[in-house]
Wavefront OBJ file of the C-alpha trace (Angstrom):
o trace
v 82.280 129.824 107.266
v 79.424 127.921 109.752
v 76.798 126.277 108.937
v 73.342 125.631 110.150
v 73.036 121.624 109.493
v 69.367 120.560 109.480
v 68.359 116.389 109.655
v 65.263 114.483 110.254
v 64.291 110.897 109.829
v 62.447 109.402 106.516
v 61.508 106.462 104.877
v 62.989 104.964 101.759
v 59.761 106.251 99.430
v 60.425 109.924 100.957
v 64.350 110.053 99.923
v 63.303 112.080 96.647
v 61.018 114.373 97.183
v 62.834 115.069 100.547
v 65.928 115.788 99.067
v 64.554 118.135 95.956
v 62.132 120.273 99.387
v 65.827 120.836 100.986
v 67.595 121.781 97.888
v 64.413 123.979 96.612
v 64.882 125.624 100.275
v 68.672 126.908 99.536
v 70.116 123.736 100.867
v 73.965 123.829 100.169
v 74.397 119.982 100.118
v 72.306 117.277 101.081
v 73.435 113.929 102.271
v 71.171 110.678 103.551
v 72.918 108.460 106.220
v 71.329 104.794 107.492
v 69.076 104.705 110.608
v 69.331 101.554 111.304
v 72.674 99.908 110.440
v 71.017 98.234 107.442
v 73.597 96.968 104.676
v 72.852 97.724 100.965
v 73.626 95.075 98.691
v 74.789 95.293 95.458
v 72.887 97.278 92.898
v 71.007 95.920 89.557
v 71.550 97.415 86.737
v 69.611 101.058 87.019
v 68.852 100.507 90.283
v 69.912 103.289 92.934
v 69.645 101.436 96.199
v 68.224 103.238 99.734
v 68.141 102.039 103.147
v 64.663 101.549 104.505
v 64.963 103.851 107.217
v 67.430 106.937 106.774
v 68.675 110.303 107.949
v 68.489 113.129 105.584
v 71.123 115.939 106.890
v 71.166 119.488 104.622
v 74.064 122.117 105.212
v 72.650 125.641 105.161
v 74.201 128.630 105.249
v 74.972 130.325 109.093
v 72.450 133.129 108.633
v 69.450 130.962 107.593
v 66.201 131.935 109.136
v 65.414 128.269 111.035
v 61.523 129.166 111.382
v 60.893 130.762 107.900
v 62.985 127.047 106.820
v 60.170 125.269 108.565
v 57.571 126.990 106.943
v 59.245 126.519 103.927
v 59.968 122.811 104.505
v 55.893 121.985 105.936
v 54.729 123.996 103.347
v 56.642 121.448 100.038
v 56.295 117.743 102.778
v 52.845 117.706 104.701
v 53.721 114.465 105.955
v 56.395 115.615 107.462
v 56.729 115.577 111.752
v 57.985 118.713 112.365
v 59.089 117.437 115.868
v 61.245 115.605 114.227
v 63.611 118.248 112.693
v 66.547 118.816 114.149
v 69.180 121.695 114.139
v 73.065 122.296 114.611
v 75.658 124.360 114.481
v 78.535 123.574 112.069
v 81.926 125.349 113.119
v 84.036 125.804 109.943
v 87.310 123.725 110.323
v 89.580 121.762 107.812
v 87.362 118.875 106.678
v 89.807 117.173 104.613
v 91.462 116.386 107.377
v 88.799 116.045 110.590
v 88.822 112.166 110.040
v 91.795 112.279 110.979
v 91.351 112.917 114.484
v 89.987 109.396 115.432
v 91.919 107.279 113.084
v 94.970 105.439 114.711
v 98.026 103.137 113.129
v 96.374 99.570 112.452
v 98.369 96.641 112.583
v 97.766 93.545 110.558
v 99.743 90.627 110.945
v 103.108 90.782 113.214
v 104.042 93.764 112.716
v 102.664 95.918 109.496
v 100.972 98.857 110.061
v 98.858 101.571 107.803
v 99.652 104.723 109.154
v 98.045 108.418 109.054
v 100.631 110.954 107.914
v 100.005 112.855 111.023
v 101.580 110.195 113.233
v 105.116 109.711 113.404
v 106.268 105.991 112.427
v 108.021 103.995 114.739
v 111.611 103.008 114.316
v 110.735 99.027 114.240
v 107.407 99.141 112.565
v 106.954 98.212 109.308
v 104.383 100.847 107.294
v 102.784 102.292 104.894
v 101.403 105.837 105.312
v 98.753 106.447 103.831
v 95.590 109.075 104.092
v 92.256 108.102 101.590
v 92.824 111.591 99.840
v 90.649 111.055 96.567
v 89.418 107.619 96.663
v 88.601 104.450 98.977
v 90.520 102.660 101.134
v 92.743 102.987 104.565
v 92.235 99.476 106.027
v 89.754 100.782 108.253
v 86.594 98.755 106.272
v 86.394 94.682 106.713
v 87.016 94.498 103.161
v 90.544 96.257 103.248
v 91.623 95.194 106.556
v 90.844 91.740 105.536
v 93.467 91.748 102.811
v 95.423 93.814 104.529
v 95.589 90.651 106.835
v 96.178 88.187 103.952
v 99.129 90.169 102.214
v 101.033 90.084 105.852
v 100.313 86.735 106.939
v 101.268 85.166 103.379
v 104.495 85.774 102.369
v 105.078 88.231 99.764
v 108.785 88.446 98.538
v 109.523 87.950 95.394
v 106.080 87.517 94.345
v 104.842 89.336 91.514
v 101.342 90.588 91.673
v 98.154 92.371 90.686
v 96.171 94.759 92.572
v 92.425 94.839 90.360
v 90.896 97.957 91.337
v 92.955 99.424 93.354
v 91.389 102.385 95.003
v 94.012 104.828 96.921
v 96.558 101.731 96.234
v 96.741 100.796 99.454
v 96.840 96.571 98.728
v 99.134 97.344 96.188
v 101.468 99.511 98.093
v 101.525 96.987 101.297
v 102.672 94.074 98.528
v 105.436 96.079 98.087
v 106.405 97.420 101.674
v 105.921 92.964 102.200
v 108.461 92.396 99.558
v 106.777 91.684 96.486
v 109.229 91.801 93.542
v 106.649 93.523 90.864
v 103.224 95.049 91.071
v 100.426 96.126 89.179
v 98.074 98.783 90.449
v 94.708 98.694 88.310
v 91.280 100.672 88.223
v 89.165 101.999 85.894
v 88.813 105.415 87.891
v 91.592 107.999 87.100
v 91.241 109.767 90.464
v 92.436 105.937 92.021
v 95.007 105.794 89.750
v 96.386 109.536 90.903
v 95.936 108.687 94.447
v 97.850 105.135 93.963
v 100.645 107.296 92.282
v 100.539 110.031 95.040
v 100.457 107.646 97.956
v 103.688 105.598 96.569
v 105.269 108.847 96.086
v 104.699 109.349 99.779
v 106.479 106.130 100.641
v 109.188 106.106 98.345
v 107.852 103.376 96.311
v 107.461 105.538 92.651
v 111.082 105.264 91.477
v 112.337 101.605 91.605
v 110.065 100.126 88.918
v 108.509 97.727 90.671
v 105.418 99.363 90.377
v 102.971 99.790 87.572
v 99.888 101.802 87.694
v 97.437 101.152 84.515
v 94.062 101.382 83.325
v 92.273 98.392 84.139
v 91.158 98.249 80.329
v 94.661 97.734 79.162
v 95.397 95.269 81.846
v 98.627 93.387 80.574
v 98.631 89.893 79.326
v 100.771 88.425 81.935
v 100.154 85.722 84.837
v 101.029 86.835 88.596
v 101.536 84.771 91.855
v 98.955 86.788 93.431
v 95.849 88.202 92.157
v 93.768 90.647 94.766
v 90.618 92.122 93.752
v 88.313 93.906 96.720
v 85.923 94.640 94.281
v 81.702 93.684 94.457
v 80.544 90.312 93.670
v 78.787 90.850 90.468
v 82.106 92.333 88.671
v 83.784 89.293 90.079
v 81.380 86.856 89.015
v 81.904 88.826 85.457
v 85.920 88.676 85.889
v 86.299 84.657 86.903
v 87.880 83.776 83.017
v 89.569 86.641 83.034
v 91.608 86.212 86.545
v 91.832 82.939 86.127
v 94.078 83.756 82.992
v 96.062 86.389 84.884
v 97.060 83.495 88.016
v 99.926 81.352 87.196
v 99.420 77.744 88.028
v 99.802 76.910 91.882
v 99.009 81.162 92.385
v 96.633 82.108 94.118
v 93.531 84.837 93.953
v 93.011 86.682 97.107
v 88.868 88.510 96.297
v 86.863 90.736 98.805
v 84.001 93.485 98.795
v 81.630 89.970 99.172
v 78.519 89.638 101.202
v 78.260 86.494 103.102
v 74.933 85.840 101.394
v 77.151 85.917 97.956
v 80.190 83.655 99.027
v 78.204 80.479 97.538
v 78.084 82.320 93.699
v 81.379 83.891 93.733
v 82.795 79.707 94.624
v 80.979 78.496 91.904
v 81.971 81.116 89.495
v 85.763 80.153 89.921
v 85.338 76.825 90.997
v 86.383 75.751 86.999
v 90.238 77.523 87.919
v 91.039 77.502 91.332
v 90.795 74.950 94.265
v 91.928 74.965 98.005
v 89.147 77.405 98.850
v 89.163 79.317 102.305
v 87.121 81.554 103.868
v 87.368 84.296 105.933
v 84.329 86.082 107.400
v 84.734 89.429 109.125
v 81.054 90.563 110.479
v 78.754 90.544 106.961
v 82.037 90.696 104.774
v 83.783 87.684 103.157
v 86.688 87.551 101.625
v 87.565 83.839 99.686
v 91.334 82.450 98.699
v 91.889 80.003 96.572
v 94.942 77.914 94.523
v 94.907 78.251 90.840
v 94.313 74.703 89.145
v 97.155 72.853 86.750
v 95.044 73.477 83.735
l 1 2 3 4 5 6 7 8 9 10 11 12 13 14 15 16 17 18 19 20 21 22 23 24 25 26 27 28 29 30 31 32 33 34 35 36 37 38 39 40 41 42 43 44 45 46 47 48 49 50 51 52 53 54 55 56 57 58 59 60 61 62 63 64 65 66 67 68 69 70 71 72 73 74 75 76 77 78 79 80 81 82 83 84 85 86 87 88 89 90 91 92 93 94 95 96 97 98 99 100 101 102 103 104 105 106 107 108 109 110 111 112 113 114 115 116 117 118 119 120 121 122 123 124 125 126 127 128 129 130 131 132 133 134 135 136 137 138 139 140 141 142 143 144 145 146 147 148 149 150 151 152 153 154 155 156 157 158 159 160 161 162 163 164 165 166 167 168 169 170 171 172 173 174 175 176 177 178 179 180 181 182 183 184 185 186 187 188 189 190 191 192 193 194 195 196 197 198 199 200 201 202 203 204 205 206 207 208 209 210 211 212 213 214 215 216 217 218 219 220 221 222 223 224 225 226 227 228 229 230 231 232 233 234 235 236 237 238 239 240 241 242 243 244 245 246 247 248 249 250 251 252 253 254 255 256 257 258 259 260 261 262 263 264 265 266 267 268 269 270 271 272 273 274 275 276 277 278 279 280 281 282 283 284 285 286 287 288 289 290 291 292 293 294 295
């Protein structure tokens, strides 16, 4: 099935009534998409953040009438520059796997690589394949590749380790491939913890019990070497006493999903535990190390 995709530019204070016009017109789906490569920052609580300036896209079906959609769409937003509304033709195809078409092996470190499944490994690479299937991460984002980076730069064997919120498993999963002797895959989202199970099933890594995937509320009362958490700042703010009881002495706590702006809080939040600090800074991400205190 095609689709007739319709987008036009609005501002932040036009993103609801925009969106209820489309979907009033027989709008399929309806998606907004930044203008002008503005960041959002981390939501209060009961806020629903926008960009300033945004694209708002709406699927339609093939056969739509574009002109009677118009009428429709000046008719329900006067304010609306009609000049500005755009159209295109959507050819049906396999969307779960179009992103696949651009995305290439990444390498982090010497010689560890995230792979797509629809690329053949090479003999003498070390890798973990791995598509995003029902939740976040591939190593493509600043966040991921960041740790990514850490986990194959710092050696890993023998180290036991947790993984808090682990998204498709991906940090978890790489501990492994790097030799890590345990690991412990939490989230609080079910569909992460299927896709952490389905992506170790992929790469062998389900059946030799080195691997635990768990509900972040019944996180085990164990300490780690490693603790990696590419999270938001608030929930690690909110998680300092907490991960600083999971790190044994001398471990260390590997924590992304930071802002630069937020760098200064998240420090002084673990400050108390850990020591050694060093930061990383990959465009407007951040991602912090540090050495868990004797105490």
């Amino acid at each position: 099935m095609n689709f007739i995709q319709v987008s036009f530019p609005i501002q932040s204070q036009e993103a609801d009534a925009s969106e209820q016009a489309l979907s009033l017109s027989g709008a399929l789906a309806v998606t907004l998409q930044d203008a002008q490569d503005q960041p959002l920052l981390e939501p209060g609580v009961g806020e629903t953040p926008i960009w300033d300036e945004a694209i708002i896209k709406a699927l339609y079906p093939e056969e739509t009438d574009c002109l009677s959609l118009i009428s429709k769409l000046a008719d329900s937003l006067p304010s609306l520059n009609l000049e500005t509304i755009q159209f295109e033709l959507i050819k049906d195809q396999p969307w779960e796997r179009a992103w696949m078409i651009d995305f290439k092996p990444l390498c982090f470190g010497k010689n560890f690589w995230i792979y797509p499944s629809n690329i053949p490994v090479k003999p003498h690479h070390l890798a973990l394949v791995l598509d995003p299937g029902l939740a976040f991460g591939t190593g493509t984002h600043p966040t991921t590749a960041m740790c990514l980076e850490y986990l194959a730069t710092h050696p890993c064997d023998n180290k036991t380790l947790i993984d808090f919120g682990c998204g498709s498993g991906i940090l978890a999963l790489a501990a492994l491939k790097l030799g890590a002797s345990e690991v412990i895959a939490l989230d609080n989202d079910p569909q992460a913890l299927t896709a952490t199970l389905e992506n170790a099933k992929r790469n062998n890594l389900l059946d030799n019990h080195q691997l635990k995937v768990l509900d972040s509320l019944h996180t085990p009362k164990i300490q780690v070497d490693i603790l990696i958490a590419n999270i938001l700042a608030g929930p690690l703010v909110n998680l300092a006493i907490q991960f600083s009881n999971l790190v044994k002495p001398q471990g260390r706590i590997v924590l992304s999903g930071i802002l630069k702006n937020q760098a200064n809080k998240i420090k002084r939040a673990y400050e108390s535990y850990f020591e050694s600090f060093d930061t990383q800074i990959e465009g407007d991400w951040v991602r912090i190390d540090a050495i868990r205190k004797n105490i």
